[in-house]
N, C-alpha and C positions, 0 to 999 in steps of 0.2 A: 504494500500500500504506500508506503515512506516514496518507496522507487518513482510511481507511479504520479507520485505529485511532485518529486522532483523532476521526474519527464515531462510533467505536463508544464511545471514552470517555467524549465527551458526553451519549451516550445513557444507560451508565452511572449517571453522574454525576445525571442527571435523575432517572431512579428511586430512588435511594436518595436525593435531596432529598425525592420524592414520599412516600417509604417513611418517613423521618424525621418530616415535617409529619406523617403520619399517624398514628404512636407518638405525638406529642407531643400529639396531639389525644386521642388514645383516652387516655394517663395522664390529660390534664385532668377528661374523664370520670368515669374513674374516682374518681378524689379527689372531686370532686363525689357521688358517688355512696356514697362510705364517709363522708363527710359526711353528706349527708342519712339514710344507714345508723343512726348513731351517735345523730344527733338523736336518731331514731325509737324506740332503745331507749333513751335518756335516758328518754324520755316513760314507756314503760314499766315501768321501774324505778321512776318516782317515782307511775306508775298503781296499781304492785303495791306498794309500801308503802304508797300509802294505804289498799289494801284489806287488808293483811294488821296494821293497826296497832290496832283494836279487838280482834282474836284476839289479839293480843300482850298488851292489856293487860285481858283476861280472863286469861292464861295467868298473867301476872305475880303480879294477885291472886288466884288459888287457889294459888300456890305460896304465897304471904304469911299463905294461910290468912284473907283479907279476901274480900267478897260481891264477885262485878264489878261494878265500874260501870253506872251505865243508863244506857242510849244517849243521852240530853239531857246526860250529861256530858261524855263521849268527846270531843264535837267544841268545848266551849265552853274558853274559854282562860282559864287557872287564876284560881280563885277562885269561879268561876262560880255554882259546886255549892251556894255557903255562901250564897249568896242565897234 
């Protein structure tokens, strides 16, 4: 009887090693995974400002009551315009 619960504890024992390895595996995963998630909408975020930043500064100058910019300006880096 003794034997039999010490075989049974070891068997136990074994599965919930196997069971543990496995959680620790599947967390690593996942972090990797909200990881590459997060990249993904970095990229996004900084895709969707760049598209949404000529609208903005159309918006800016009609509220200013100045013409928008033309596109040859928008993208060139200050000073550009005066050449």
């Amino acid at each position: 009887m003794l034997w039999a619960l010490l075989i049974a504890l070891g068997v136990a024992q074994a599965w919930l090693g196997y069971a543990l390895r496995e959680l620790h595996r599947a967390a690593h995963a996942l972090e990797d995974e909200k990881g590459r998630l997060m990249q993904q909408l970095q990229a996004l975020k900084l895709e969707r400002a760049a598209l949404l930043r000529p609208e903005r500064l159309r918006k800016e100058a009609a509220r200013r009551g100045m013409r928008p910019p033309r596109a040859e300006q928008v993208w060139h880096e200050p000073g550009a315009e005066a050449r």
